[in-house]
Backbone bond lengths (Angstrom), bond angles and torsions (degrees), N, CA, C in turn:
res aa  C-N    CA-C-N  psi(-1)  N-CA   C-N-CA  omega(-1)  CA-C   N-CA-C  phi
1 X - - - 1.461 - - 1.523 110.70 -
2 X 1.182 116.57 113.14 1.580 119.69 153.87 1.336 137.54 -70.57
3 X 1.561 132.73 159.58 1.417 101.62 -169.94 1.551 86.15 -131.51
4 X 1.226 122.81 112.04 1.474 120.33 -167.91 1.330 98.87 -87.34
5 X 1.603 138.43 116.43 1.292 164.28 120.41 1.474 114.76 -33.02
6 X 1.385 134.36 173.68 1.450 151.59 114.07 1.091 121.64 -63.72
7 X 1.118 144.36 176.79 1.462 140.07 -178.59 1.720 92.81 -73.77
8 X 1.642 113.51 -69.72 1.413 106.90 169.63 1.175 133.62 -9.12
9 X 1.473 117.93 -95.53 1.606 143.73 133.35 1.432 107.99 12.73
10 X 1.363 116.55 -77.61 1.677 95.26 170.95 1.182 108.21 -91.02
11 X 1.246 159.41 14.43 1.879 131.32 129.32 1.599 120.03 -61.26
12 X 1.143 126.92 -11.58 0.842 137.07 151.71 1.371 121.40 -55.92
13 X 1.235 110.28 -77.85 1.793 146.48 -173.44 2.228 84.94 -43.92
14 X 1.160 96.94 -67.52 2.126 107.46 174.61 1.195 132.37 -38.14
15 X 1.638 86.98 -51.93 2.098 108.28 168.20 1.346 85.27 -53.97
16 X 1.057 118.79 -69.12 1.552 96.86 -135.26 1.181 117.46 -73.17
17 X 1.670 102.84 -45.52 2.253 90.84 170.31 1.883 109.49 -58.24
18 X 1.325 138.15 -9.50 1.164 146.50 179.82 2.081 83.52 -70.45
19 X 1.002 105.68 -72.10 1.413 85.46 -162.26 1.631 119.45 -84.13
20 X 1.635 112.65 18.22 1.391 127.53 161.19 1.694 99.06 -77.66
21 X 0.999 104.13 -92.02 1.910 115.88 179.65 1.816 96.35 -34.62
22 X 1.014 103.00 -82.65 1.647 92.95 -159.04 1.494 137.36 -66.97
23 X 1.635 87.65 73.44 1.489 122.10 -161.42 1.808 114.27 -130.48
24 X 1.272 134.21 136.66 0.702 124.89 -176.51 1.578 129.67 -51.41
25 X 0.737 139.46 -25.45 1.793 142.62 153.09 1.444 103.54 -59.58
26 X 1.286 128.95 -14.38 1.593 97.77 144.03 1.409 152.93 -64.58
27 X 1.525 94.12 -20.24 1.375 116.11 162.31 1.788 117.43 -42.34
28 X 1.439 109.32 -61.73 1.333 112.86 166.60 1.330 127.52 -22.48
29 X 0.767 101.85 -42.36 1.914 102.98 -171.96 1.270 115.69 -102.48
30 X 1.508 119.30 -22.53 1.526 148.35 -160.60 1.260 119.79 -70.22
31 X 1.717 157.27 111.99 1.212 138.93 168.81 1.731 100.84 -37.40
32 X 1.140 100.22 -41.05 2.501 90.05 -166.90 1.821 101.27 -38.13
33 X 1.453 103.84 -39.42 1.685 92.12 174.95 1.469 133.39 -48.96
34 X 1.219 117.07 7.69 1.387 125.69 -164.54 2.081 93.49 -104.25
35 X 1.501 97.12 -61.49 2.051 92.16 176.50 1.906 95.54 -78.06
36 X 1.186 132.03 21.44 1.279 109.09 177.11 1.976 94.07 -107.30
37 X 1.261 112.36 -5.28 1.416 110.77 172.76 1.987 119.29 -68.50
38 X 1.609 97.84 -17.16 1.562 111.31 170.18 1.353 112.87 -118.44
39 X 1.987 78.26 147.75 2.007 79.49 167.69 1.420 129.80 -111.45
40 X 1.795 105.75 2.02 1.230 100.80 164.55 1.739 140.00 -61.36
41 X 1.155 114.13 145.97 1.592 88.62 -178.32 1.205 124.73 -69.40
42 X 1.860 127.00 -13.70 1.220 114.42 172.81 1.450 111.28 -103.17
43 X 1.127 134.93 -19.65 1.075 128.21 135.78 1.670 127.98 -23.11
44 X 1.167 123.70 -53.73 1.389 134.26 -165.04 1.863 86.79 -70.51
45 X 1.668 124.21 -73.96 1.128 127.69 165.87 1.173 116.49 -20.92
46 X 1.043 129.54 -73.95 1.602 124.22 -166.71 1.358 118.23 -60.64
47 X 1.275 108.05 -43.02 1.820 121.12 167.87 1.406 119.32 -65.77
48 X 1.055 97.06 -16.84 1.682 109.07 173.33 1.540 108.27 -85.86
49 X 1.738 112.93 -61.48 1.580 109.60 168.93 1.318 122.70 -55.10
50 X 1.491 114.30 -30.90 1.617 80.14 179.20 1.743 118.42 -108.74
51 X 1.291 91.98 21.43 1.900 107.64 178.93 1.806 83.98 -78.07
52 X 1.220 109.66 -76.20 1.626 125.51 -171.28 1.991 107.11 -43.12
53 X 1.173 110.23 -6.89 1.657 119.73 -166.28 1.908 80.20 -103.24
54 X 0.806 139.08 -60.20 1.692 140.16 -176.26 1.443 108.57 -67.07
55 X 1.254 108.42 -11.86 1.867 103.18 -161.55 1.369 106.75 -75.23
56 X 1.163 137.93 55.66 1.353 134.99 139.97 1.729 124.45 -96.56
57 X 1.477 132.56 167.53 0.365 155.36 -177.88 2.144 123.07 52.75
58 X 1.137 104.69 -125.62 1.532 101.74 177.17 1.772 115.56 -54.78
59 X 1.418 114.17 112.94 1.785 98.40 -175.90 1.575 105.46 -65.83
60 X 0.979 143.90 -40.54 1.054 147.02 159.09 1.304 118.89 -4.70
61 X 1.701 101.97 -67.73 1.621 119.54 -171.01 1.747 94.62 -78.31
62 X 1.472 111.83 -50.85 1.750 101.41 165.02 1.614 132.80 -11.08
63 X 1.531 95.52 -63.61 1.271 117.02 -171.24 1.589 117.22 -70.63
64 X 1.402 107.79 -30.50 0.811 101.53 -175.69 1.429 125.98 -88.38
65 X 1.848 108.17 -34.18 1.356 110.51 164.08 1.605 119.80 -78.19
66 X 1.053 124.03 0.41 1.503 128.31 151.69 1.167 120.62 -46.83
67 X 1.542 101.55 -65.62 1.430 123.15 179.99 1.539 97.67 -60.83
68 X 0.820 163.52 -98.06 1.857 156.77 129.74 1.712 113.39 62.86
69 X 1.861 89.05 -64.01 1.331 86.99 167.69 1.404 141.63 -80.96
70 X 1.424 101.22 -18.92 1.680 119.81 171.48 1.586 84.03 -75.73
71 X 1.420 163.72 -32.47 1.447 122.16 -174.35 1.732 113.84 -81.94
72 X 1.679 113.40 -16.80 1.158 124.42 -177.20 1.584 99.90 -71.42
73 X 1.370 128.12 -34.51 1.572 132.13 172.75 1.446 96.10 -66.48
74 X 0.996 144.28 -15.11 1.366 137.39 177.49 1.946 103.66 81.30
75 X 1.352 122.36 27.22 1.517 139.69 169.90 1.911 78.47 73.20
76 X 1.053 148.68 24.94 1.142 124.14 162.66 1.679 114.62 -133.33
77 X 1.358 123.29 82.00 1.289 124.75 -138.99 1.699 108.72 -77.55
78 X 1.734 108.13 -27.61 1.360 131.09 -169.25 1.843 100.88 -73.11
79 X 1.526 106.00 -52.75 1.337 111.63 -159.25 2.316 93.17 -74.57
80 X 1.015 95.65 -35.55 2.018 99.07 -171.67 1.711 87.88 -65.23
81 X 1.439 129.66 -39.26 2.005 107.77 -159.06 1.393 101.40 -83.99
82 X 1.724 122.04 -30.17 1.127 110.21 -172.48 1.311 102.42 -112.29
83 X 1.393 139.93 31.56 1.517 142.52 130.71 1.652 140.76 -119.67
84 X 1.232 110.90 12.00 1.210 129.56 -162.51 1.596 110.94 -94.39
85 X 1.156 110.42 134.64 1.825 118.79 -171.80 1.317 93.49 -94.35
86 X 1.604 97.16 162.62 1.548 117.24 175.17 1.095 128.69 -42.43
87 X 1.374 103.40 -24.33 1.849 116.12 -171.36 1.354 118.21 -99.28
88 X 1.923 109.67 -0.65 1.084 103.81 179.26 1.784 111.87 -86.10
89 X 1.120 94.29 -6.94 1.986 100.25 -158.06 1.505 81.53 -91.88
90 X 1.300 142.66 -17.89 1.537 130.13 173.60 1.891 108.72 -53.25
91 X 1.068 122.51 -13.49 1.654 130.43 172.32 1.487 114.93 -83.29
92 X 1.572 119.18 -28.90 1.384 122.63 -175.05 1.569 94.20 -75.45
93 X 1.490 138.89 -15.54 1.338 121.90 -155.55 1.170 114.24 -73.65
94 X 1.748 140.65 -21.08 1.027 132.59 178.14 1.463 113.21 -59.18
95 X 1.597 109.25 -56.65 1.621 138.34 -176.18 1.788 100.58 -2.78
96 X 1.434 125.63 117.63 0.894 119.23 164.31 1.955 118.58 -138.34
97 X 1.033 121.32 134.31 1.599 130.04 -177.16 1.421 111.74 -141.62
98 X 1.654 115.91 99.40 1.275 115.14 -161.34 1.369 127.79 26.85
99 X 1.337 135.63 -123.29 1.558 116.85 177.53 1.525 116.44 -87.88
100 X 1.091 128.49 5.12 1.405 127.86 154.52 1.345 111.28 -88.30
101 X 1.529 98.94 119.88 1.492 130.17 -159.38 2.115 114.72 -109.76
102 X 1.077 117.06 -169.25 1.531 140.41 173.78 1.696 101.94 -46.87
103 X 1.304 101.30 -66.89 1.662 145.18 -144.63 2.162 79.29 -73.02
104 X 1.112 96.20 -77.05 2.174 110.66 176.78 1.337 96.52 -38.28
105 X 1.248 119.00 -79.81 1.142 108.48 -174.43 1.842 138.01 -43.38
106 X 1.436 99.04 -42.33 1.756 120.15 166.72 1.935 93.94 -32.60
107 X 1.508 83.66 -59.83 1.946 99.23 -156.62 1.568 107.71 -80.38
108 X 1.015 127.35 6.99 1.039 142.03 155.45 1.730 117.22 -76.17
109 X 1.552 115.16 -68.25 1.350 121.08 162.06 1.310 118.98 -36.81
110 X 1.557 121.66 -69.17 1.495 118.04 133.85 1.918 130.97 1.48
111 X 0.662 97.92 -66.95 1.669 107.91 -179.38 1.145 101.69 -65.11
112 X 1.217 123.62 -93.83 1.501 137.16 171.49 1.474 130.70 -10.64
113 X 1.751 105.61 -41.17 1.090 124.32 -172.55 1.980 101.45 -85.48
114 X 1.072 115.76 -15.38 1.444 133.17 -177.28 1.768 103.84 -74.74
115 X 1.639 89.47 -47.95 1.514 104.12 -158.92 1.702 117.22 -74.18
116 X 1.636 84.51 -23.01 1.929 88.70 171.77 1.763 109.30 -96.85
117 X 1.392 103.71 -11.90 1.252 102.24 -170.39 1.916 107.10 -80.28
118 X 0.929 84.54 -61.21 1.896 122.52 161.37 1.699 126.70 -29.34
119 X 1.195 88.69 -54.76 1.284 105.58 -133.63 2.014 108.00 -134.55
120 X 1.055 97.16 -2.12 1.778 128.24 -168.01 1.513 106.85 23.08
121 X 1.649 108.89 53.46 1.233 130.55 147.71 1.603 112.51 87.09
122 X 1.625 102.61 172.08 1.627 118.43 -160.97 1.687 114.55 -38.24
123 X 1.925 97.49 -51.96 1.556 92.29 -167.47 1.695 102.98 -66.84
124 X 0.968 120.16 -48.21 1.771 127.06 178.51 1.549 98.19 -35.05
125 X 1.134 130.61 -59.96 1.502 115.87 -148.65 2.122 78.71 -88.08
126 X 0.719 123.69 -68.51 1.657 92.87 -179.28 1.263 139.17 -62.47
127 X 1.119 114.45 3.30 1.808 136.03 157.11 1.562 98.25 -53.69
128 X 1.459 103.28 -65.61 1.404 108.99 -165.66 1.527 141.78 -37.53
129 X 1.195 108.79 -22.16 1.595 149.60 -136.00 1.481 106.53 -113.84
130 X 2.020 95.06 -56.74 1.581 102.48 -164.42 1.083 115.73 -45.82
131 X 1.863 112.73 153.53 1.129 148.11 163.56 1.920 112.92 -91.73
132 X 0.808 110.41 146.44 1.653 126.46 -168.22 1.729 87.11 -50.29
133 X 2.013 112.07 -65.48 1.359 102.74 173.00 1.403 119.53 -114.56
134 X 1.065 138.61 16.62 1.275 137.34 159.14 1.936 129.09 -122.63
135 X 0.962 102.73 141.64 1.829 109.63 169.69 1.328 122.36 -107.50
136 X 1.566 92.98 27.77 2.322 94.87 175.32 1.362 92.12 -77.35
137 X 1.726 129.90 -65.79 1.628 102.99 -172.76 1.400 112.58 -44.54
138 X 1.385 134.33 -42.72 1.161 112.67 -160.87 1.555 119.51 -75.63
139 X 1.670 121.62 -12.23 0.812 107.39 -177.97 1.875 108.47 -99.29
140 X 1.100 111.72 22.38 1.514 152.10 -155.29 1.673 96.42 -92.94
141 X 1.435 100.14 -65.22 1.565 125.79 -158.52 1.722 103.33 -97.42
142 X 0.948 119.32 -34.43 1.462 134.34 152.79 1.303 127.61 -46.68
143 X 0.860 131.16 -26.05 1.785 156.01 176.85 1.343 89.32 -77.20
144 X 1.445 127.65 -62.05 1.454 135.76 -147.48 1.334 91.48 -79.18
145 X 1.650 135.18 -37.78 1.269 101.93 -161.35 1.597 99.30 -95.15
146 X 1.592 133.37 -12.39 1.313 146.00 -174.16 1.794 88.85 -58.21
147 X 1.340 120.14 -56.48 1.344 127.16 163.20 1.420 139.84 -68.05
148 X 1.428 98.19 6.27 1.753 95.38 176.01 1.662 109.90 -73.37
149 X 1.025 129.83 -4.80 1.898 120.77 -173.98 1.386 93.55 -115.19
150 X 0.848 112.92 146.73 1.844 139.64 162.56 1.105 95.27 -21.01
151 X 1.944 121.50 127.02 1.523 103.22 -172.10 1.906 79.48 -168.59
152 X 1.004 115.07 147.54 1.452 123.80 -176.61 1.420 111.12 -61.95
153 X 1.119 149.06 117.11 1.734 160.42 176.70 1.463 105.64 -29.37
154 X 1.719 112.16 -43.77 1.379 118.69 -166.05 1.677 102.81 -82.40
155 X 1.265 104.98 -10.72 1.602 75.63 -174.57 1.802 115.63 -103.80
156 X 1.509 99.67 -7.63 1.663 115.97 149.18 1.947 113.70 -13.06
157 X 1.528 114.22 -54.03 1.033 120.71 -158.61 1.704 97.93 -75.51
158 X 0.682 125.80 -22.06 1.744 129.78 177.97 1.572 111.74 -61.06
159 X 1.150 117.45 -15.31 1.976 111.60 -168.71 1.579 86.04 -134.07
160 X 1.427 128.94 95.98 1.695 132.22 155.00 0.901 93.99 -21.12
161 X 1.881 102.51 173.98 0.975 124.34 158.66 1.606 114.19 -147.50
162 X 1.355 111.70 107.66 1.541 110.90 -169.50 1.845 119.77 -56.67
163 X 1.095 114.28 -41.50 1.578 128.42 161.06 1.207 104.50 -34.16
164 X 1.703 110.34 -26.75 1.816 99.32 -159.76 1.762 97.07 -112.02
165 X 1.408 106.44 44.33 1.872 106.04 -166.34 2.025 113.95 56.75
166 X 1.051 105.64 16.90 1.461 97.63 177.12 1.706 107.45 -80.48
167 X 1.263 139.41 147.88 1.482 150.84 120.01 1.170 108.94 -10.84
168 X 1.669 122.53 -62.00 1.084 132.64 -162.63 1.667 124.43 55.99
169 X 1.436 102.56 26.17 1.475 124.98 -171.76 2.042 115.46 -32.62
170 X 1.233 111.01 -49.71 1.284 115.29 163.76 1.436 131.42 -52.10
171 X 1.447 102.09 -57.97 1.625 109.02 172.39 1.596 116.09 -57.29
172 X 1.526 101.61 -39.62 1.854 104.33 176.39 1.055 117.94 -69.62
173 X 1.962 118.76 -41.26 1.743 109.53 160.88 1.639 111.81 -44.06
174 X 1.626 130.48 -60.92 1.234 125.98 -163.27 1.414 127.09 -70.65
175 X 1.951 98.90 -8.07 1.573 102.53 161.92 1.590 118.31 -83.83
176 X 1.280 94.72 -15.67 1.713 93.51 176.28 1.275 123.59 -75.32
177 X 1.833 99.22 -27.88 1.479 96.38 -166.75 1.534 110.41 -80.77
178 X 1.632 114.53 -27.18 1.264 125.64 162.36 1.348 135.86 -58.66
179 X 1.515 125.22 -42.90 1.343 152.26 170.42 1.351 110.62 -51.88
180 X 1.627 117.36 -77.21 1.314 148.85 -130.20 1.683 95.23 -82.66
181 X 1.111 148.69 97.32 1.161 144.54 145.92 1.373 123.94 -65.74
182 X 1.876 121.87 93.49 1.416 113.51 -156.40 1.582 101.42 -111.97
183 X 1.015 131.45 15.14 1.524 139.68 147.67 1.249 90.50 82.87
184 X 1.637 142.25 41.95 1.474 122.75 -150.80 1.354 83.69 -164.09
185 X 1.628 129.16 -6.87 1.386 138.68 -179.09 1.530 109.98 48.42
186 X 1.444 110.82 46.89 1.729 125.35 162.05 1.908 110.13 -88.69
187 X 1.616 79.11 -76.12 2.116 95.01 160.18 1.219 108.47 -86.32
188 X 1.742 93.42 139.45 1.429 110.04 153.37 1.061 171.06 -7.93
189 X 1.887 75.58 -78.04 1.508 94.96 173.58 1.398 143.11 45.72
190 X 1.605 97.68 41.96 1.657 107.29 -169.98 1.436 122.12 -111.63
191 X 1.429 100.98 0.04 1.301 110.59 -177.08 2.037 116.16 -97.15
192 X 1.244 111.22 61.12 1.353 131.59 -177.65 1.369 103.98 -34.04
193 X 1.659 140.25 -27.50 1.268 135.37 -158.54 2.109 87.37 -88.79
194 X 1.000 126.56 -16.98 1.375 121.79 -159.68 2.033 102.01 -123.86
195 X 1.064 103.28 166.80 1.823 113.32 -156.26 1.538 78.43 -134.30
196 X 1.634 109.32 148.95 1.558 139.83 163.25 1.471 99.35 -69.07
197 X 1.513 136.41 -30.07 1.559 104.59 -173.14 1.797 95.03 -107.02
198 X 1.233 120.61 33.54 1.273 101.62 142.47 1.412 119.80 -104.57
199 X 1.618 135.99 -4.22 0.884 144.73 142.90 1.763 127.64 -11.58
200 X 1.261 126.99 133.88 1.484 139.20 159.38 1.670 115.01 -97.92
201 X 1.126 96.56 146.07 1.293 102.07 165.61 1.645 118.36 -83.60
202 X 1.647 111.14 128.60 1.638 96.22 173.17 1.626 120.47 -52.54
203 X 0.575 140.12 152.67 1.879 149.26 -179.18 1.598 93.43 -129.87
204 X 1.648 94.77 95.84 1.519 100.12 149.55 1.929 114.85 -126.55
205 X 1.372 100.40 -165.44 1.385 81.07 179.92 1.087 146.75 -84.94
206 X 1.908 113.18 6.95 1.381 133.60 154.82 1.593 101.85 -58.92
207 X 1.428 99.02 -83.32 1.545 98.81 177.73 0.988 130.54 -47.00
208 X 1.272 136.63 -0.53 1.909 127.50 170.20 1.345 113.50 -108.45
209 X 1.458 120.64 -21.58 1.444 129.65 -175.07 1.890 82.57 -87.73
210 X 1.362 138.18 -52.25 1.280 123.09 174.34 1.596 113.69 -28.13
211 X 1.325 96.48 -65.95 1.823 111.51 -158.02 1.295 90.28 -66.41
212 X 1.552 140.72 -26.91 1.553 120.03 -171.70 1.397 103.46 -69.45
213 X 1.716 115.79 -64.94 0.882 115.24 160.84 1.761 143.35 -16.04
214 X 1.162 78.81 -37.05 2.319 88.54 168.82 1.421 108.90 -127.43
215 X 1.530 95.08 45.66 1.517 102.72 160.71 1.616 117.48 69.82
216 X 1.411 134.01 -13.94 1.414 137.70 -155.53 1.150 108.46 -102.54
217 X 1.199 117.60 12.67 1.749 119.07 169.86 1.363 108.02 -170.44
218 X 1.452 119.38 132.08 1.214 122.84 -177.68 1.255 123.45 -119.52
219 X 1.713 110.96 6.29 1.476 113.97 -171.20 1.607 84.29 -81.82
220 X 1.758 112.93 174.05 0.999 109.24 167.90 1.555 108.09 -137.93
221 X 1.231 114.76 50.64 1.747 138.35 171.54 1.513 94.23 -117.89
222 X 1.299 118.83 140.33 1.294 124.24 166.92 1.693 107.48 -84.98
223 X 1.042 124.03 30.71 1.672 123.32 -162.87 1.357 105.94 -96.54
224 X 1.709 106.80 -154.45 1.792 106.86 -172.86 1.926 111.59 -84.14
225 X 1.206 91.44 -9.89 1.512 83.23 173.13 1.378 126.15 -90.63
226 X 1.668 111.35 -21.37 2.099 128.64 172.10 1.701 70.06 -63.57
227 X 1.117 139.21 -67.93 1.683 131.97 -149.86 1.768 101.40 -50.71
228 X 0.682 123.05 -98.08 1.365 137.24 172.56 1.815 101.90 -7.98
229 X 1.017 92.62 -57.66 1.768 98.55 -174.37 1.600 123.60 -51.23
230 X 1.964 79.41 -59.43 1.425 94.00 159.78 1.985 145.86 -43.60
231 X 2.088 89.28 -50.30 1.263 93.75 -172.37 1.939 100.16 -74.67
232 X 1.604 122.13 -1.70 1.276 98.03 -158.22 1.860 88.00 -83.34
233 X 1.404 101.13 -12.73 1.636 101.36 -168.51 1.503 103.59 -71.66
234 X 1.066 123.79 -38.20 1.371 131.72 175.20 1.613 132.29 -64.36
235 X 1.288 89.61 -24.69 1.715 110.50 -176.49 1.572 95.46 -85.63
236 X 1.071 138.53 -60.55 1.561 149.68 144.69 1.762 104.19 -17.72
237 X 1.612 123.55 -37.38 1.572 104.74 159.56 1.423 111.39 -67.29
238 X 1.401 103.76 -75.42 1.573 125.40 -163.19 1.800 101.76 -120.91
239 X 1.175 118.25 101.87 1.299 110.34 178.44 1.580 114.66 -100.10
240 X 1.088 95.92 24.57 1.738 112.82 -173.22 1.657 101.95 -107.98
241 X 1.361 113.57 -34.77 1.660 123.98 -176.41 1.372 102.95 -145.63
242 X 1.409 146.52 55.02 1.298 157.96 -159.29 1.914 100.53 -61.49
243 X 1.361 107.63 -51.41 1.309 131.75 -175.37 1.776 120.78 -59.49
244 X 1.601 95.37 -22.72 1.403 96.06 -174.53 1.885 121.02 -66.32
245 X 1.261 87.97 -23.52 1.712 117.44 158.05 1.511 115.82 -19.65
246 X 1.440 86.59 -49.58 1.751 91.48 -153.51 1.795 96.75 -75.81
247 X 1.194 137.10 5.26 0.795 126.42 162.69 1.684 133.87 -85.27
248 X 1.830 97.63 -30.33 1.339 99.89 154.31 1.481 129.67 -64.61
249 X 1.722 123.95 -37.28 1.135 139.94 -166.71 1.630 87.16 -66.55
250 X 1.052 126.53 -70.08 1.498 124.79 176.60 1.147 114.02 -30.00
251 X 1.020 118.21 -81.68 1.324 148.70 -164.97 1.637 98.82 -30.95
252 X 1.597 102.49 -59.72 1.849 110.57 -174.34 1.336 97.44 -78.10
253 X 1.417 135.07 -12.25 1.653 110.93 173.55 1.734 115.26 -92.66
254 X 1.283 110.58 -35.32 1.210 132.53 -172.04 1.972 112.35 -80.97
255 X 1.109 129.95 -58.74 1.103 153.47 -170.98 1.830 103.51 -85.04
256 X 1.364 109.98 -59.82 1.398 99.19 -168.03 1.567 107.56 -104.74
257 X 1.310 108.75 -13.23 2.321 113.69 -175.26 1.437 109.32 69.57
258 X 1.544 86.96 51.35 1.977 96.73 -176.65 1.589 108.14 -64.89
């Protein structure tokens, strides 16, 4: 079923579940509740990247092995990557979340711990990258440096890569939650070097079977090209906050069984 709109008609029809969902009681149900348990800013980041790195499948099971890994950080995720000895990551080895494993996670701490050391942390190395309206190179070029040190092949598959036709659905949730300042204390919004309309919307399969459904995407691959298609439909609502979307698109697949 399609739901044929005007252009009007559905910005309208968007606003308004946009300002239903993107409300604080979304948090409740939400992986973002996992970096909304800190108030540091790299703290909040890191708990945010690697909540958004697990976020597939059951939110439920999300939440909970999120929460899992913030007790294995010892609730302090910033102070364990950039002070933690060899012998501490021997505790992450059980850690398991569908195919991200013990071993991913190790090389993850690893990475991370490079990237603040290195690299003077998450928002910097995707600052670097940006595009006026997009962050696929950056999250493109970002991959490469998460992977510049000796790091196991298998755990490569955990960070998309939009260059490579990916969605990259995770990385675009965790730029939103970082980016997006929605005055409604859902996003962040702490990352001042980066703007909401260079933002993507995640494309999963709530959100893309939504947007077909109301006409705003017609590919029928959830990959990097439904992305592209998608965000130009969105930028054409609000090209100032293109992303804020994704809370209605959710919202009507997830919440109501649009």
């Amino acid at each position: 079923m399609k739901l044929k709109l005007k252009k009007s008609e559905l910005k309208d029809f968007l606003d308004e579940k946009v300002n239903l969902y993107n409300h604080p009681k979304f948090i409740e149900s939400d992986p973002i509740q996992i970096p909304h348990l800190f108030s540091r800013k790299e703290d909040i980041e890191i708990a945010g990247f690697l909540t958004a790195t697990i976020a597939w499948g059951n939110r439920k099971s999300i939440i909970k092995n999120a929460n899992r890994m913030m007790d294995l950080l010892d609730h302090s995720p910033f102070e364990f990557i950039t002070q933690h000895e060899a012998s501490d990551l021997e505790k992450l080895t059980p850690f398991v979340h569908r195919t991200f494993n013990g071993s991913d996670f190790m090389q993850f701490i690893k990475s991370l711990n490079n990237i603040y050391k290195n690299h003077h942390g998450l928002e910097s190395v995707f600052a670097q990258h940006a595009e006026p309206k997009s962050l696929q190179n950056s999250i493109h070029q970002f991959k490469k440096v998460f992977f510049e040190q000796p790091h196991l092949e298998r755990t490569q598959k955990h960070i998309s890569d939009p260059l490579k036709n990916s969605a990259a659905k995770r990385i675009n949730m965790f730029l939103r939650w970082m980016v997006r300042n929605d005055n409604n204390g859902v996003d962040f919004g702490i990352w001042q070097s980066l703007n909401s309309s260079q933002l993507s919307c995640p494309l999963d399969v709530h959100s893309g079977n939504v947007a077909r459904k109301l006409g705003l995407l017609k590919r029928k691959q959830n990959d990097g090209k439904a992305l592209d298609e998608l965000d130009s439909a969105l930028r054409k609502l609000d090209a100032s906050d293109p992303v804020k979307y994704d809370f209605a698109l959710f919202g009507l697949g997830v919440f109501e069984g649009f």
